[in-house]
Residue frames relative to the residue before (quaternion, step in Angstrom):
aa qw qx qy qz dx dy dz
X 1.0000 0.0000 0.0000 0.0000 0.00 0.00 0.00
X 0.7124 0.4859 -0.2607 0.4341 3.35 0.88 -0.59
X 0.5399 0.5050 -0.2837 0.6107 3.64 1.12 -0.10
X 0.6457 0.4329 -0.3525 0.5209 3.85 1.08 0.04
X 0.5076 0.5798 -0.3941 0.5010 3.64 1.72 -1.07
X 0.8597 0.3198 -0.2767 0.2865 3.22 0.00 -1.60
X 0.4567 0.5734 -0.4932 0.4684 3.99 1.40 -0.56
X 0.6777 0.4301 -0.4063 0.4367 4.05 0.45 -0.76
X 0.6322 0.6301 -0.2540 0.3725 3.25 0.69 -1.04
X 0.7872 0.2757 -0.1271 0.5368 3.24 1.12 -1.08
X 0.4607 -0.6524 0.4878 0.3526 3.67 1.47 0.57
X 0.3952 0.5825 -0.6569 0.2702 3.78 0.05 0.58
X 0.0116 0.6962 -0.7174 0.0235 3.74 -1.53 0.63
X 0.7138 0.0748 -0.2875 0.6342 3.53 0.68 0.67
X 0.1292 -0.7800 0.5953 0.1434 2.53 -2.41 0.81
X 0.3873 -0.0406 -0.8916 0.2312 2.13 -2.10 1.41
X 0.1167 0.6443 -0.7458 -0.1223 3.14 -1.68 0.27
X 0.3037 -0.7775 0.5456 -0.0752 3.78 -0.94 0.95
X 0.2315 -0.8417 0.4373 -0.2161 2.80 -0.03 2.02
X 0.1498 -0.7979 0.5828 -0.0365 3.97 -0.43 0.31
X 0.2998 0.7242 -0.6210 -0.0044 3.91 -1.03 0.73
X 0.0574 -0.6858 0.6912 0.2205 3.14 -1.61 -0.20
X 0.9328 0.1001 -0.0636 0.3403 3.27 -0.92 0.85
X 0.6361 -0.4771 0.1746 0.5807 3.06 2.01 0.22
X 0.4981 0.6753 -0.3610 0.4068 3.08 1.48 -0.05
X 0.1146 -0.5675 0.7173 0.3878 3.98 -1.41 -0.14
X 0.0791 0.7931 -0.6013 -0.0561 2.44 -1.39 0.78
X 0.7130 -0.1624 -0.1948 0.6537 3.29 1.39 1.49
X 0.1475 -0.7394 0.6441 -0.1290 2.60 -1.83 1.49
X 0.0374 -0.8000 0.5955 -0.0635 3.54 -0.93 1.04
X 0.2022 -0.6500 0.7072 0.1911 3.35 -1.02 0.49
X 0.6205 0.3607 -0.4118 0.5616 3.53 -1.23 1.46
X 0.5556 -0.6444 0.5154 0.1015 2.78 -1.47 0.66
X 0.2890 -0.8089 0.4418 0.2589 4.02 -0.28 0.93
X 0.4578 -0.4873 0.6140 0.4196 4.09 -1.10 -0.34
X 0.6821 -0.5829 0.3024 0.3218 3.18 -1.31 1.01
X 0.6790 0.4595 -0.2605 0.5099 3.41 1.22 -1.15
X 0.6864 0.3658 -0.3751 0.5044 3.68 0.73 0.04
X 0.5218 0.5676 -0.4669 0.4331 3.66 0.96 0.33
X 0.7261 0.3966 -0.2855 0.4837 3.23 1.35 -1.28
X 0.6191 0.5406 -0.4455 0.3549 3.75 0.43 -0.23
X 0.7049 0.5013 -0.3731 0.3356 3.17 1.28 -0.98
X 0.5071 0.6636 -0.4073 0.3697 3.60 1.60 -0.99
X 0.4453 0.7226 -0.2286 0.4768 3.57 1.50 -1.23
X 0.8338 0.2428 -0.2352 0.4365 3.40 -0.05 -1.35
X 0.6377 0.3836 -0.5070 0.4350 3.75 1.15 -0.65
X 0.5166 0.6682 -0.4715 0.2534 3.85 0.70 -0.67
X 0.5981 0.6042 -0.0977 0.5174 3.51 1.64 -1.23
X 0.6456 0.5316 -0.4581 0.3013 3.46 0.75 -0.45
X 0.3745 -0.6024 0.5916 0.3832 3.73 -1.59 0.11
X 0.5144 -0.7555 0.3986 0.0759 2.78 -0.88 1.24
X 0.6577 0.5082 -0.2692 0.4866 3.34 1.26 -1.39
X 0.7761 0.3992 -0.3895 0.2943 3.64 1.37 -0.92
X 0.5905 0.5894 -0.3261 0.4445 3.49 1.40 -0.33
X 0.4240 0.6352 -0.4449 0.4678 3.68 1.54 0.39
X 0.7062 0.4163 -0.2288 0.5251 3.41 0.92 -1.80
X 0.6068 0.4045 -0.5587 0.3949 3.70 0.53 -0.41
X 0.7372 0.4281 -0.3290 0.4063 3.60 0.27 -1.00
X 0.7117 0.2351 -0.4395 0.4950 3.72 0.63 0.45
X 0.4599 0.5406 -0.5290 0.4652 3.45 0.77 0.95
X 0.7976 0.2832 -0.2588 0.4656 3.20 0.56 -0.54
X 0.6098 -0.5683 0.3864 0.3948 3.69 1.08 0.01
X 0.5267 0.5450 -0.4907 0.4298 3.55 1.18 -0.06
X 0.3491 -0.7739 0.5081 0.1454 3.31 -1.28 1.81
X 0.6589 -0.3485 0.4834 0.4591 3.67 -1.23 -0.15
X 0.0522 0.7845 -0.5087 -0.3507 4.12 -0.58 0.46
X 0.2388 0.6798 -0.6314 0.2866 2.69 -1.29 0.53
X 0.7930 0.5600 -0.0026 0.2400 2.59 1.35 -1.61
């Protein structure tokens, strides 16, 4: 039952679905499954991200830390 809370919770409707955070943040989401080399580039691109500016975007737009 709890694996049904947290899929609702986490808006998933397909599986695989492939999820990404930093700091509590999403910061990408796909439904499907990725090639290995496009898993690692993407891990790359979130590894790469600025953090402080994808904070101010996500409290510009109201989107909260989740967790939260």
């Amino acid at each position: 039952m709890a694996t049904i809370e947290l899929a609702s919770a986490a808006q998933i409707t397909s599986i695989p679905t492939l999820m990404a955070f930093r700091d509590g943040i999403l910061v990408f989401r796909q439904a499907g499954a990725l090639p290995a080399a496009a898993l690692e580039q993407l891990i790359a691109s979130v590894e790469a991200l600025d953090m402080d500016e994808v904070t101010a975007q996500a409290a510009a737009s109201g989107a909260a830390p989740s967790g939260s």
